[in-house]
N, C-alpha and C positions, 0 to 999 in steps of 0.2 A: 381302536375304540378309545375313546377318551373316556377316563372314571372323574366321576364327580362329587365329593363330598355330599352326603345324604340334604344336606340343611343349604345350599345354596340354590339359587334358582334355577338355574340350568339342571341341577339334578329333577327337578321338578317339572321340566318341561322334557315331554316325550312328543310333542307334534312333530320334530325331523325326524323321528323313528318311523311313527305313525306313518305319516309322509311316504318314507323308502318304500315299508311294506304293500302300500295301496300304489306304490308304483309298479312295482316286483309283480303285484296281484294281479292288473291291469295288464301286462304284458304277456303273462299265463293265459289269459282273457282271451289276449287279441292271437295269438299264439295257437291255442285251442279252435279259434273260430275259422282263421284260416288254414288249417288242415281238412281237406277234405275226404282221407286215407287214413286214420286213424285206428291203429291195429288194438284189441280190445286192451292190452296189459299197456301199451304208450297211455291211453285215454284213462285207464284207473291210475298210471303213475300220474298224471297232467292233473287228473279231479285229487288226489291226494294233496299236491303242492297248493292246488288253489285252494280248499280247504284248511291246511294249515299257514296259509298268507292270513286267509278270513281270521282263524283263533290268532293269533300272534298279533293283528289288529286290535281285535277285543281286548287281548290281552293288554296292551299296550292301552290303548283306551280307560279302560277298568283300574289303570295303575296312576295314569296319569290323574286321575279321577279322586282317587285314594289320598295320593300323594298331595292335591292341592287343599285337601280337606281333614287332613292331619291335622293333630298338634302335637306340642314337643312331649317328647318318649317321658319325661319326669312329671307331666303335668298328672296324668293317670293315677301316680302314684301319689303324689304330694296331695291329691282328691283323697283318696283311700286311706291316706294316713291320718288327714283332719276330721273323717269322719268316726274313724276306730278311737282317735285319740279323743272325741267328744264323748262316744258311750264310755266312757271309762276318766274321761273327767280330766283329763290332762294334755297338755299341749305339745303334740309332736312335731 
């Protein structure tokens, strides 16, 4: 797995994650369908995986989401510092 500094763009893009998982999930899919013998604990292991492919998308989704609609980690503060620093009349 390749690590990416938080601030470059490729940390920021999770579409080839996204991607794997909705293939992985697809395959679960097709996998489930054609079983026609599906013994009752295979079919809850099988709907477990497909359901945690589902979250693990959203997940991924929900981040990539987050992630492009950031801004930088000091701007939050440098906000909160100019407004403390106005009631009280002095320049932080």
């Amino acid at each position: 797995m390749t690590s990416y500094p938080t601030d470059t763009p490729a940390a920021l893009d999770l579409q080839n994650e996204v991607a794997a998982t909705r293939e992985v999930l697809d395959g679960l899919l097709r996998l489930w369908r054609a079983q026609t013998d599906l013994s009752i604990d295979d079919a809850r292991r099988l709907s477990v995986l497909v359901f945690n492919g589902a979250r693990t998308a959203a997940i991924l989704i929900t981040h990539q989401v987050r992630l492009a609609d950031r801004t930088p980690d000091t701007d939050w503060m440098d906000a909160v510092l100019d407004q403390f620093g106005q009631g009280l009349e002095i320049d932080l």
